[in-house]
N, C-alpha and C positions, 0 to 999 in steps of 0.2 A: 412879805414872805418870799416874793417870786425874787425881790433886791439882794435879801441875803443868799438864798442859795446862789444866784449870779456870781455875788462877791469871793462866795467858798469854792464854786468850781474855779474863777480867776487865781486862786490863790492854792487850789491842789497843782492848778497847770503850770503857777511859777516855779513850786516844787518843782514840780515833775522834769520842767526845761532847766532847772540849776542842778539836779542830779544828775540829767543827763551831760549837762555840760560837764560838771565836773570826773565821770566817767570817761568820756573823752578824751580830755587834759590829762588823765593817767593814764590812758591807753598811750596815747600821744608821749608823754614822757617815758614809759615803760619801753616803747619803742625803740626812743633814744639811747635811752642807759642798752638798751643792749644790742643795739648798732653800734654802740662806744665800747662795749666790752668786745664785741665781733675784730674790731679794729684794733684796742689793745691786744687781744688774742691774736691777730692776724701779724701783727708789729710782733711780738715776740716770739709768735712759731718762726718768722724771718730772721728772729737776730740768734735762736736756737739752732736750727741747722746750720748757718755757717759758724758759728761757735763748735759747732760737736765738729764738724768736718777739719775743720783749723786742730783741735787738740788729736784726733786720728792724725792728721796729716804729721802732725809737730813729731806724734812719737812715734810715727813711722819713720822721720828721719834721725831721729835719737838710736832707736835700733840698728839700722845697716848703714850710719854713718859713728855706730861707739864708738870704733878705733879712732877715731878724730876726736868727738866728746868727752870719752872719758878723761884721757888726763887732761883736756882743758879745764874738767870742775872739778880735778885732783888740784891742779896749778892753783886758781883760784882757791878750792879749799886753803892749802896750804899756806900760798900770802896771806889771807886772814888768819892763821892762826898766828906765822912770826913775824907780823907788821909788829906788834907792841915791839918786841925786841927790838928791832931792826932801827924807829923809831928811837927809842932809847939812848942806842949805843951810837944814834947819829948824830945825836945833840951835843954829847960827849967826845969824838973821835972824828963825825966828819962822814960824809957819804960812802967815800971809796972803803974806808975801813969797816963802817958797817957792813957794807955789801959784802963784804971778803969775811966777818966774824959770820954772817947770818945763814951766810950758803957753806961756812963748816960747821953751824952748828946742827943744820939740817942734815946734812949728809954723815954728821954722825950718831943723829938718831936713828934716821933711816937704816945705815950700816948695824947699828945694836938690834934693831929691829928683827934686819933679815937676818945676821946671825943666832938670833935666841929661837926664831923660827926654824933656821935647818939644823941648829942642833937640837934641840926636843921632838924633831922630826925624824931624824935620824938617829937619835938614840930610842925612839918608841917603836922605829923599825926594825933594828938589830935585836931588842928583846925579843919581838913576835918571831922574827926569822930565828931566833935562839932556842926557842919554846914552840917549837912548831907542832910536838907531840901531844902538852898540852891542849891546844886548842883542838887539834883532834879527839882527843880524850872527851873535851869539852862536847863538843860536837854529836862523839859518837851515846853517851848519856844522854843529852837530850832528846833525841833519834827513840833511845829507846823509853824515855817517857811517855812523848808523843805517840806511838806504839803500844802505851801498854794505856792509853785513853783512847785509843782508837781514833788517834788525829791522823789525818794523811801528811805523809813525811817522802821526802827524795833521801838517795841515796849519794849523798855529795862527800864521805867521806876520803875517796879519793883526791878530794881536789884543795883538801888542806894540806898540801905541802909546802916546800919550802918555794917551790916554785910559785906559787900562788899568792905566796905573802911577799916575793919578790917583785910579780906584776902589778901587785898592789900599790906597792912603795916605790915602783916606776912612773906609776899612772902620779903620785902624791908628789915627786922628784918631780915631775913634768912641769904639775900645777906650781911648785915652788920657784920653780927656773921663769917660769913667765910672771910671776908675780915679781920674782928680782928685774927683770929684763922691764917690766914696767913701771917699777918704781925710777929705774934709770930714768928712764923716757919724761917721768913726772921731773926727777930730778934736774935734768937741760933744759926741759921748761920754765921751771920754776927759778933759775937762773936769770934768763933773761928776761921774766915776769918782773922780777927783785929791781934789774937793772934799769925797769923801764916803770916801777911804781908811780912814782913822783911825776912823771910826765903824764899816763894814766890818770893822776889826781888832776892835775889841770887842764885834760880835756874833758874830763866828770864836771867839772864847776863852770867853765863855758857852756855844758850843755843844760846845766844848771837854770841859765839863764832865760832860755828858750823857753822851760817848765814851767808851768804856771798848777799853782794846787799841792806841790810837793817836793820836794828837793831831790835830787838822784845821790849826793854826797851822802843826806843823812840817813838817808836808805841804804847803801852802802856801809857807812859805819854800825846801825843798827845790825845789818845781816853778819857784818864780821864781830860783835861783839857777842851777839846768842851764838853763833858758830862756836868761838872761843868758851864761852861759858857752856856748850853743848858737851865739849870736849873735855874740861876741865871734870866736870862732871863724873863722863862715862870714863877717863883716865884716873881717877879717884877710887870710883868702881872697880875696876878691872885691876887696879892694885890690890883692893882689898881681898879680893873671892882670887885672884892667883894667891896671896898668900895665906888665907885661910883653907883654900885648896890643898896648899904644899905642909901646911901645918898638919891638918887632922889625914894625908894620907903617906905623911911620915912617922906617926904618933901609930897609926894601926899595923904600920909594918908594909906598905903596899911600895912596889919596888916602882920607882922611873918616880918618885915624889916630885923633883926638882922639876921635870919634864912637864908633868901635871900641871905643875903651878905656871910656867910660860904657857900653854896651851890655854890654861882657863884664862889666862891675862889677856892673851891674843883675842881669844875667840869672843871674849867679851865686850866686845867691838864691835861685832856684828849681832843686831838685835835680833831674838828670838831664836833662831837657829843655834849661833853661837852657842849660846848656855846651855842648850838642849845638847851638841855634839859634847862639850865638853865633860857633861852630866854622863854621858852613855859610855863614852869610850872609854873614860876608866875601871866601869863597870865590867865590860867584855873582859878588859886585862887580869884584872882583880879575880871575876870568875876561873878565870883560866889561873891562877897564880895558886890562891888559896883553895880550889876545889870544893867551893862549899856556896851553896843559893843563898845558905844563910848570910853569911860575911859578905855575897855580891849586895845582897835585901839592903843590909845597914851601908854599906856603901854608898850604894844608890841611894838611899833616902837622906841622907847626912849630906852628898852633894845639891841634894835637889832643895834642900834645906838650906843650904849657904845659897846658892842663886836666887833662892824665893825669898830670902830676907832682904839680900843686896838688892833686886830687882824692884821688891813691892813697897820697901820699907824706904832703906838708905839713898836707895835715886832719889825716890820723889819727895825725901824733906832736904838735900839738897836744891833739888831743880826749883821746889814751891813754887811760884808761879811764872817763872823769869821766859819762859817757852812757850806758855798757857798752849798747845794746840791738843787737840782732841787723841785721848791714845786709841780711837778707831782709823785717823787721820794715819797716825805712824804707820799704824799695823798694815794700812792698806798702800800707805807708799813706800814700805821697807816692800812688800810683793809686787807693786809695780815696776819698783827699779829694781829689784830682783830679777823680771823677767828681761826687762831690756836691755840690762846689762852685767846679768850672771852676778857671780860673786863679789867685783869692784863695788855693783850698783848695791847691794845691799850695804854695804860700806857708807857710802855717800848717798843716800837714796835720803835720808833723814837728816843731814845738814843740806841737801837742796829741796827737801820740803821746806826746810826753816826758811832759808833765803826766797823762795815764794812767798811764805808766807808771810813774811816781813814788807815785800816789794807791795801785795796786796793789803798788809795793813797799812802802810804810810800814804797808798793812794787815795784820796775820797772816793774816785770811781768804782773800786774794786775791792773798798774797806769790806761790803757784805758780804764777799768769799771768804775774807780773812774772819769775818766775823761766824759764819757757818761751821771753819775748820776749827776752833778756838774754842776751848772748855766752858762750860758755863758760867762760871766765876768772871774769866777775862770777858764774855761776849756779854755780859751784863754793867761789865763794868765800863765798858765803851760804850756804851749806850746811855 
């Protein structure tokens, strides 16, 4: 009797010392994993601040150094869109002759360009300044809606005069002179960018070399072919909704039709905003033209119809996956470079998203940005 309980207490106390040991070994390891986690946290709070201080720093110099930037990533836009050409007509003709067709043919879009801009500019301001009574008229009615709803209203009808639509179309004349004045500036660049491509190429494919992980050529050729294809795209767009613009507001009788249709062609260029001005400001004329909410109503809704088809519809089974990047990603760098760089940046703000986000998907290092910014479809399918 006294043998076996001997034997049961030796054999509760080997328990007892393997429980405990093994209690230990977890505490001991639980330790570990989270000294290891202490240290990858501490590793990554280090590589996070100077990351976040590096992207302040970057686009505090993109800001008060634009006049320098911008038309550098106009210049580069631009060679990427007429390298095909330029290419083409070399293999055929010869360097010097390409380079001489490539920079006329530039300079003669650019030229068609700005002139379809200040005449639809200038004929939509000689109507306002012609009908100046109108939009008073306009004006003074609504005045007394707002009044007879008990809304609070100013008393601004003195300040629709002619003078007022003059200051307007001064301030709008201003904006158009430096937009010529900087396409200039694009344009001498983009000159000697042309002149010096090919030698550009072969300091890209020397540095090439150095690279290990990723090519810098075929990253470059990928940034310039979405570019092009970005472009092909919203130039496809913006032909359509200009001339479905100039159609239905030649068809209802609404005057400056031709004007309308270069302006929504223009402005469709510029995401989000664009389609919104070019939606509204026919609406203002229209009211003032026909005198009736009704006639502005079906106006407005018929424009905002044509943009919401071309926008939600006809984009995105062109584009289908060729861009895949996130339309929270656009939205939120059409207002970044919106803010750094006014109206140009909203231009460009979304072929230098692409070209990031190109650079970031052909790197291994930096594939998981391009994979975060990148729709679901495309960031599954790299995976």
């Amino acid at each position: 009797m006294w043998s076996k309980l001997k034997r049961a207490y030796r054999a509760s106390d080997a328990i007892v010392q393997r429980d405990l040991g093994q209690t230990l070994g977890s505490q001991a390891k639980s330790t570990e994993i989270s000294n290891g986690e202490a240290v990858v946290t501490g590793a990554g709070r280090d590589r996070f601040v100077p990351a976040l201080f590096a992207v302040v720093l970057v686009s505090a110099a993109l800001y008060f150094a634009r006049i320098v930037f911008e038309p550098i990533a106009f210049v580069l836009f631009a060679m990427a869109l007429v390298e095909p050409f330029q290419k083409a007509v070399e293999v055929r003709m010869g360097k010097p002759i390409a380079l001489t067709l490539t920079i006329l043919l530039t300079l003669l879009v650019i030229s068609i360009l700005v002139w379809a801009i200040v005449w639809s500019v200038g004929d939509v301001g000689e109507w306002g300044v012609a009908n100046v009574a109108r939009f008073q008229s306009l004006y003074m009615r609504a005045n007394q809606w707002l009044e007879g709803h008990e809304i609070f209203t100013m008393d601004l009808s003195n300040s629709f005069d002619s003078s007022w639509f003059v200051g307007v179309f001064k301030y709008i004349a201003a904006q158009v002179n430096y937009f010529i004045g900087f396409a200039l500036v694009v344009f001498l660049f983009l000159v000697f960018g042309l002149a010096e491509m090919s030698d550009f190429k072969i300091k890209i494919s020397a540095l090439d070399k150095k690279l290990s992980g990723w090519s810098l050529s075929e990253t470059s050729d990928q940034i310039a072919k979405k570019i092009r294809k970005y472009m092909l795209i919203r130039t496809l767009a913006s032909v359509v909704t200009g001339l479905a613009v100039f159609v239905f507001t030649l068809s209802i009788g609404l005057d400056l039709a031709v004007a309308w249709g270069i302006i929504s062609f223009v402005l469709n260029y510029i995401p989000y905003i664009g389609p919104l001005v070019a939606v509204v400001l026919p609406v203002i004329f229209a009211t003032a033209q026909f005198e009736s909410w009704q006639m502005a109503a079906i106006i407005f809704g018929s424009l905002y119809l044509i943009q919401f088809v071309i926008g939600n519809y006809l984009e995105p089974l062109l584009t289908g996956t060729a861009l895949a990047i996130s339309p929270f990603v656009m939205l939120f760098a059409f207002i970044f470079w919106d803010f750094l760089w006014g109206m140009p940046g909203s231009f460009i703000g979304i072929p230098v998203t692409i070209a990031l986000f190109t650079i970031w998907e052909q790197n291994p290092s930096t594939r998981w940005i391009a994979n975060l910014m990148s729709t679901s479809d495309a960031a599954s399918a790299t995976q």
